[in-house]
TORDRENVEX-270625 format. One record per atom (N, C-alpha, C): chain; atom name; x, y, z. Coordinates in pm, 1 decimal, decimal comma. Example, Ala and Ser with C-alpha at 12.3 -4.5 7.8 and 13.67 -1.06 7.14 Angstrom:
BEGIN
+--------+-------+----------+----------+----------+
: chaine : atome :       xx :       yy :       zz :
+--------+-------+----------+----------+----------+
:      A :     N :   1319,0 :   -569,0 :    780,0 :
:      A :    CA :   1230,0 :   -450,0 :    780,0 :
:      A :     C :   1320,0 :   -330,0 :    780,0 :
:      A :     N :   1285,0 :   -225,0 :    708,0 :
:      A :    CA :   1367,0 :   -106,0 :    714,0 :
:      A :     C :   1290,0 :      3,0 :    787,0 :
+--------+-------+----------+----------+----------+
This chain:
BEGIN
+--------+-------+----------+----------+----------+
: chaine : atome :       xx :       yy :       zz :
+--------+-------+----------+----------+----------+
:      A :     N :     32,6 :   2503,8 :   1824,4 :
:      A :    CA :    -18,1 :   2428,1 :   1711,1 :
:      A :     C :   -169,3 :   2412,8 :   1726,0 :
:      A :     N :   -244,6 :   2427,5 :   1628,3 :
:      A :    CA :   -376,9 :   2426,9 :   1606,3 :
:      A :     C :   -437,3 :   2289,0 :   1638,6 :
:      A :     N :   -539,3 :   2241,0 :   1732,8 :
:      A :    CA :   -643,3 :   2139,4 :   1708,0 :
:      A :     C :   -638,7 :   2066,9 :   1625,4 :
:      A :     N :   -605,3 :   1915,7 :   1606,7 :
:      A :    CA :   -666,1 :   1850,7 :   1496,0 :
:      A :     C :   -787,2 :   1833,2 :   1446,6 :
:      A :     N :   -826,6 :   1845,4 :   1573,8 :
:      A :    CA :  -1000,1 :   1830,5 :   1538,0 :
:      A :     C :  -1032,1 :   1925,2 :   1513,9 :
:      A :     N :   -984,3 :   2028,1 :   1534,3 :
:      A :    CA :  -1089,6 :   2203,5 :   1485,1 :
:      A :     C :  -1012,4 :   2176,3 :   1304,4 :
:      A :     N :   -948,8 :   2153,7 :   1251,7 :
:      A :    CA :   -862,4 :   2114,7 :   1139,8 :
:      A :     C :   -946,9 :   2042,9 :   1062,3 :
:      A :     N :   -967,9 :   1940,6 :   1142,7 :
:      A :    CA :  -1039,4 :   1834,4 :   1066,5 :
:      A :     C :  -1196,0 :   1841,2 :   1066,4 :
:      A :     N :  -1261,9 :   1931,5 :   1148,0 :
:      A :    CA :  -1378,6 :   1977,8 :   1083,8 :
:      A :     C :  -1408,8 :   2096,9 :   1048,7 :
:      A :     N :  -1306,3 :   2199,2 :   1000,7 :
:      A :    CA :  -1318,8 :   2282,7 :    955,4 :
:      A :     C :  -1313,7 :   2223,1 :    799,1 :
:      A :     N :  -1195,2 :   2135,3 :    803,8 :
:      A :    CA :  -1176,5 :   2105,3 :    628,5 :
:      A :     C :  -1300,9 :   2016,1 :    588,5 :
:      A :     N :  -1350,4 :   1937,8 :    666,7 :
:      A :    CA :  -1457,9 :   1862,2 :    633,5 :
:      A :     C :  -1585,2 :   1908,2 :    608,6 :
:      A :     N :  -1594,1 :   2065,3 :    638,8 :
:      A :    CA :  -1719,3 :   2107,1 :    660,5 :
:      A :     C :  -1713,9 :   2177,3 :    506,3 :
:      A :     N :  -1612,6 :   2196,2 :    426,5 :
:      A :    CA :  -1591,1 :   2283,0 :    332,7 :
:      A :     C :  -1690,2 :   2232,2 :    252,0 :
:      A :     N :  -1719,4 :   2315,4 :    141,9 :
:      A :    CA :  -1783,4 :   2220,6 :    -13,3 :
:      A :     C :  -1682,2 :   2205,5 :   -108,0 :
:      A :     N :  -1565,3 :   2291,0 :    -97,4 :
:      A :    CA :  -1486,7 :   2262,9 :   -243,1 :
:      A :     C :  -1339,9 :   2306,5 :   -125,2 :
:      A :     N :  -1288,1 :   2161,9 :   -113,1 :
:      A :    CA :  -1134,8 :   2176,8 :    -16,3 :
:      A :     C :  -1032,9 :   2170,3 :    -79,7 :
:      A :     N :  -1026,9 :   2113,5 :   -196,5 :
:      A :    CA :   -928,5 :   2116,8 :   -324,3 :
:      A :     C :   -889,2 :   2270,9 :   -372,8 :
:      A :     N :  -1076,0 :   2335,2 :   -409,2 :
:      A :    CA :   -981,8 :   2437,3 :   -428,8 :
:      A :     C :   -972,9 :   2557,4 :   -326,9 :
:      A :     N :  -1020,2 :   2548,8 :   -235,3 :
:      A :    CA :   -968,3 :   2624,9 :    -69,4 :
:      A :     C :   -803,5 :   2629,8 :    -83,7 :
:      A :     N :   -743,8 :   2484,4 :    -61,1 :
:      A :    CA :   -606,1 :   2447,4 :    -72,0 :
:      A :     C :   -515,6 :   2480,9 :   -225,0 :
:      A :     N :   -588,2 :   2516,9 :   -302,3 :
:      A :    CA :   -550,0 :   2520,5 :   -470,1 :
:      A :     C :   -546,2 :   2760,0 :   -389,3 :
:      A :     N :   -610,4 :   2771,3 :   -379,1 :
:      A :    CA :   -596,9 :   2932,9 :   -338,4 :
:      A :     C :   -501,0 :   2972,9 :   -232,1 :
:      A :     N :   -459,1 :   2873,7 :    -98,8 :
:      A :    CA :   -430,2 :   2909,2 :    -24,6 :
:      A :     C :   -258,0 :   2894,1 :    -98,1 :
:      A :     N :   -257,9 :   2764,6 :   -166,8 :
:      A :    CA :   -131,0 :   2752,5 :   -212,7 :
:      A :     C :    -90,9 :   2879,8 :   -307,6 :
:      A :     N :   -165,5 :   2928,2 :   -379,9 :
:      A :    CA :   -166,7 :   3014,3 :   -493,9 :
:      A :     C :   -124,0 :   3152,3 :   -386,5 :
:      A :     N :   -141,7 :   3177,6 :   -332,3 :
:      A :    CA :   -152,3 :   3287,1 :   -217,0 :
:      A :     C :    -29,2 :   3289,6 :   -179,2 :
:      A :     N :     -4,0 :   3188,2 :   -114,9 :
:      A :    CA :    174,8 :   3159,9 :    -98,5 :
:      A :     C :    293,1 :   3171,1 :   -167,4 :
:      A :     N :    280,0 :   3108,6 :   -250,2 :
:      A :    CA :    331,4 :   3141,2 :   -364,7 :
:      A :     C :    346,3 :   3345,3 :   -428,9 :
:      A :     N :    196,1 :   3344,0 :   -423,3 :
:      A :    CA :    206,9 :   3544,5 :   -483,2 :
:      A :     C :    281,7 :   3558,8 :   -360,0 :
:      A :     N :    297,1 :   3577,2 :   -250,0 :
:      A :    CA :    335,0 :   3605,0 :   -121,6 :
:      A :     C :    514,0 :   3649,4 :   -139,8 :
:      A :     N :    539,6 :   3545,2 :   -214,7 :
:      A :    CA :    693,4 :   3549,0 :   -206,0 :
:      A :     C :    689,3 :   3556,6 :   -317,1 :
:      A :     N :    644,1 :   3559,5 :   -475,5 :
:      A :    CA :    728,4 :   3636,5 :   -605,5 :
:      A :     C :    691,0 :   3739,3 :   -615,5 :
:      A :     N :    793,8 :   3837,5 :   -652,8 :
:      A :    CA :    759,2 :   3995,8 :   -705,9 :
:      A :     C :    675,5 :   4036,0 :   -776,8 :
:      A :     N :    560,7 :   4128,5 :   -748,0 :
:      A :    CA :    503,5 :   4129,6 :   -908,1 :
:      A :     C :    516,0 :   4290,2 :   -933,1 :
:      A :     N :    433,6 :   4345,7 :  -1046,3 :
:      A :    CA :    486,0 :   4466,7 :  -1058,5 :
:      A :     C :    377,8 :   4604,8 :  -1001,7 :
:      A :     N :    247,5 :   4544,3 :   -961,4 :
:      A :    CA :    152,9 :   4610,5 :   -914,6 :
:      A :     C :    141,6 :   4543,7 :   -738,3 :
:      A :     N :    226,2 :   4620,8 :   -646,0 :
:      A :    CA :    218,7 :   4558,3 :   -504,1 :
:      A :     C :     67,5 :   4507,7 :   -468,5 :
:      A :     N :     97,1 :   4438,5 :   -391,9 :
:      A :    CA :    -37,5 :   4346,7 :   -283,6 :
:      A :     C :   -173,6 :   4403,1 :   -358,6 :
:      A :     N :   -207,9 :   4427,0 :   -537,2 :
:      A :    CA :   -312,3 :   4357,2 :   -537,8 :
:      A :     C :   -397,3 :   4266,8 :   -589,2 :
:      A :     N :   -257,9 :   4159,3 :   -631,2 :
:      A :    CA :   -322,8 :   4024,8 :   -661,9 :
:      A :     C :   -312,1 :   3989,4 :   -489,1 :
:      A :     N :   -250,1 :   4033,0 :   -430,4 :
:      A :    CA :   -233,4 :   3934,1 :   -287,6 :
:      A :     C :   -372,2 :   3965,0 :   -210,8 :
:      A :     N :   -403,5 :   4034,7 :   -209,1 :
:      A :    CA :   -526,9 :   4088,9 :   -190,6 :
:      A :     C :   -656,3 :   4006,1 :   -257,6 :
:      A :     N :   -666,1 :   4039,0 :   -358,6 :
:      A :    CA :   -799,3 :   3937,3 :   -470,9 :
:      A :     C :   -750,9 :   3786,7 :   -403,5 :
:      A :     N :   -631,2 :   3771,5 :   -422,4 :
:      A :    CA :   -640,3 :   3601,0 :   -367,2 :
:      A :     C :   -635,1 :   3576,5 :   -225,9 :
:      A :     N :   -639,2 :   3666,2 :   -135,8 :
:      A :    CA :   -687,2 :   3670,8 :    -11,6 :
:      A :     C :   -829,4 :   3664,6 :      6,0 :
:      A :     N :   -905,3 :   3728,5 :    -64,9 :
:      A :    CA :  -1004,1 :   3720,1 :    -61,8 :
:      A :     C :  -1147,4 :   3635,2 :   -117,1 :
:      A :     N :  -1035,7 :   3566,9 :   -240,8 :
:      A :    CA :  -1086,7 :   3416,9 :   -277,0 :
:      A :     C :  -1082,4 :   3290,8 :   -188,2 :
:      A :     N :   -976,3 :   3339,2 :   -128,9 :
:      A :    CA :   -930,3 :   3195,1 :     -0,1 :
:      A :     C :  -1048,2 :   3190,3 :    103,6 :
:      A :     N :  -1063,8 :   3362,1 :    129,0 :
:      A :    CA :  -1118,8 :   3348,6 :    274,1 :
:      A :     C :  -1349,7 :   3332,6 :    166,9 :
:      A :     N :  -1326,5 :   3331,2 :     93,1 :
:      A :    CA :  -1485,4 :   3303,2 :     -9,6 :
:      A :     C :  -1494,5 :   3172,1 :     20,8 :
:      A :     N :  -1397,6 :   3090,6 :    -28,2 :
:      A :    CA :  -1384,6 :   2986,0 :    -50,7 :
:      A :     C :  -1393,3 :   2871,5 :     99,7 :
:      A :     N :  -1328,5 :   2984,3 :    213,8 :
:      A :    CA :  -1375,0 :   2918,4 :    358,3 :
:      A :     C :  -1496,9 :   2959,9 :    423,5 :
:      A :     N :  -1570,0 :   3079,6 :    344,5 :
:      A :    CA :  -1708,6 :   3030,0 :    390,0 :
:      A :     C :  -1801,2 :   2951,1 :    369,1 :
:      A :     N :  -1762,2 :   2894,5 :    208,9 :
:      A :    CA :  -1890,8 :   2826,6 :    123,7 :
:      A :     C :  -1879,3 :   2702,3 :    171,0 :
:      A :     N :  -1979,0 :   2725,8 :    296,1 :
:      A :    CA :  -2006,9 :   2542,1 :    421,2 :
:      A :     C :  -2095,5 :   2417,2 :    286,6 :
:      A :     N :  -2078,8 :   2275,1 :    348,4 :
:      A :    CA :  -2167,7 :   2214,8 :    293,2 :
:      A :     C :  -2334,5 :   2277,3 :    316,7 :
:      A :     N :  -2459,8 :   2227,2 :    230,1 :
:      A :    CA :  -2540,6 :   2281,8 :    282,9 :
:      A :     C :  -2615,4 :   2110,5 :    328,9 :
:      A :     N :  -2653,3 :   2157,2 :    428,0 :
:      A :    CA :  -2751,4 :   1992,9 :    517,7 :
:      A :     C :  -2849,0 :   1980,1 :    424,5 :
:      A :     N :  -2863,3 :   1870,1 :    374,0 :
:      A :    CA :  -3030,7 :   1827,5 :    302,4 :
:      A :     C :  -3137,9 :   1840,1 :    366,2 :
:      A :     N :  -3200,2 :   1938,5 :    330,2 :
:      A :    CA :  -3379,8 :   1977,4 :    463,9 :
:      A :     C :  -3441,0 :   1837,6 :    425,6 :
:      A :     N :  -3483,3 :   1778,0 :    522,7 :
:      A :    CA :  -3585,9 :   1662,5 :    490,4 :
:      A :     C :  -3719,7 :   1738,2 :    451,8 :
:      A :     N :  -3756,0 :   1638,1 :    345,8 :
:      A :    CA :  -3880,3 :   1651,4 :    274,2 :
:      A :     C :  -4025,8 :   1594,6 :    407,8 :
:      A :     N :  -4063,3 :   1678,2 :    429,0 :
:      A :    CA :  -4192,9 :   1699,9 :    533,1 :
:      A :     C :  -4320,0 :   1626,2 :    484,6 :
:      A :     N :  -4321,2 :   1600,5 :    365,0 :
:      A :    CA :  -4399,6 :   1513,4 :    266,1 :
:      A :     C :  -4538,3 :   1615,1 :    328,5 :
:      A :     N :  -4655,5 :   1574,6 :    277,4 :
:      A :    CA :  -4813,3 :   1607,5 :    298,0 :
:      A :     C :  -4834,2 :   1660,0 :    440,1 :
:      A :     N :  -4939,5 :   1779,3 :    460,3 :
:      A :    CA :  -4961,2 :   1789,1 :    591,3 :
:      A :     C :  -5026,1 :   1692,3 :    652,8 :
:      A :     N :  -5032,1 :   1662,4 :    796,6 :
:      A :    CA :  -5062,0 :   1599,2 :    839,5 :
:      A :     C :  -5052,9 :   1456,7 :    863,2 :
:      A :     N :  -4945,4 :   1370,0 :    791,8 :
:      A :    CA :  -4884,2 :   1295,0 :    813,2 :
:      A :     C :  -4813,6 :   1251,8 :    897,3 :
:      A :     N :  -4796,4 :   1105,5 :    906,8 :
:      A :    CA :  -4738,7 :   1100,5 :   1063,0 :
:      A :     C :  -4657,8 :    991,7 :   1028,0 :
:      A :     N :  -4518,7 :    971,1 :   1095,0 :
:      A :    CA :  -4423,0 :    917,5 :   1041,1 :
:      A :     C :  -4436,4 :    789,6 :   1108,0 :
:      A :     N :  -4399,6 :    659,9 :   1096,6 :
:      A :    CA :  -4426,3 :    536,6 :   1157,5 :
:      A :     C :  -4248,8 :    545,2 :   1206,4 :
:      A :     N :  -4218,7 :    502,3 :   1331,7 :
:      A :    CA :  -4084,8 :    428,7 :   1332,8 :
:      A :     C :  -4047,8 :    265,1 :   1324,0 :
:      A :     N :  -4024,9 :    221,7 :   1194,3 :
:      A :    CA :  -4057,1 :     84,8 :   1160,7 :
:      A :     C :  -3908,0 :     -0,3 :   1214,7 :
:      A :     N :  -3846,7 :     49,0 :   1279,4 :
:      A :    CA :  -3708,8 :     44,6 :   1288,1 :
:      A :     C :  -3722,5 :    -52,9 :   1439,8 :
:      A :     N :  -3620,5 :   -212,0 :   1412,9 :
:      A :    CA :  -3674,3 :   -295,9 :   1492,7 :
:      A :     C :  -3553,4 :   -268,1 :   1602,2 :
:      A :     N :  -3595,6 :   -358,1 :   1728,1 :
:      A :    CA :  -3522,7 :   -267,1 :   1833,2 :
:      A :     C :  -3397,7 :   -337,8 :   1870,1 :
+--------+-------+----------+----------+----------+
């Protein structure tokens, strides 16, 4: 059985986990009904799932404001 914690920050790291889980379910599903052109919707939705587990949050770059500025730490101790 897999890590909870590798689980729980893999899903946390996602940007869109709804629909990660909305593809993976969809996937499952094609997996087991017949269709009439073999594996290649299973395929396209394989490959939406695994799109969908790369697109990470992106970190907010802090704004560097003016050169030469210098940051105060006003923060009491």
């Amino acid at each position: 059985m897999p890590d909870q914690g590798f689980l729980s920050r893999f899903i946390g790291g996602l940007r869109f986990p709804q629909l990660f889980f909305l593809a993976a379910i969809l996937l499952g599903v094609d997996l087991v009904v017949p269709d009439v052109i073999p594996f290649l919707d299973e395929v396209l939705l394989a490959l939406l799932t695994a799109m969908l587990a790369m697109m990470r949050r992106r970190d907010p770059q802090p704004d560097p404001g003016p050169p030469g500025r210098i940051e105060k730490n006003v923060t009491p101790r």
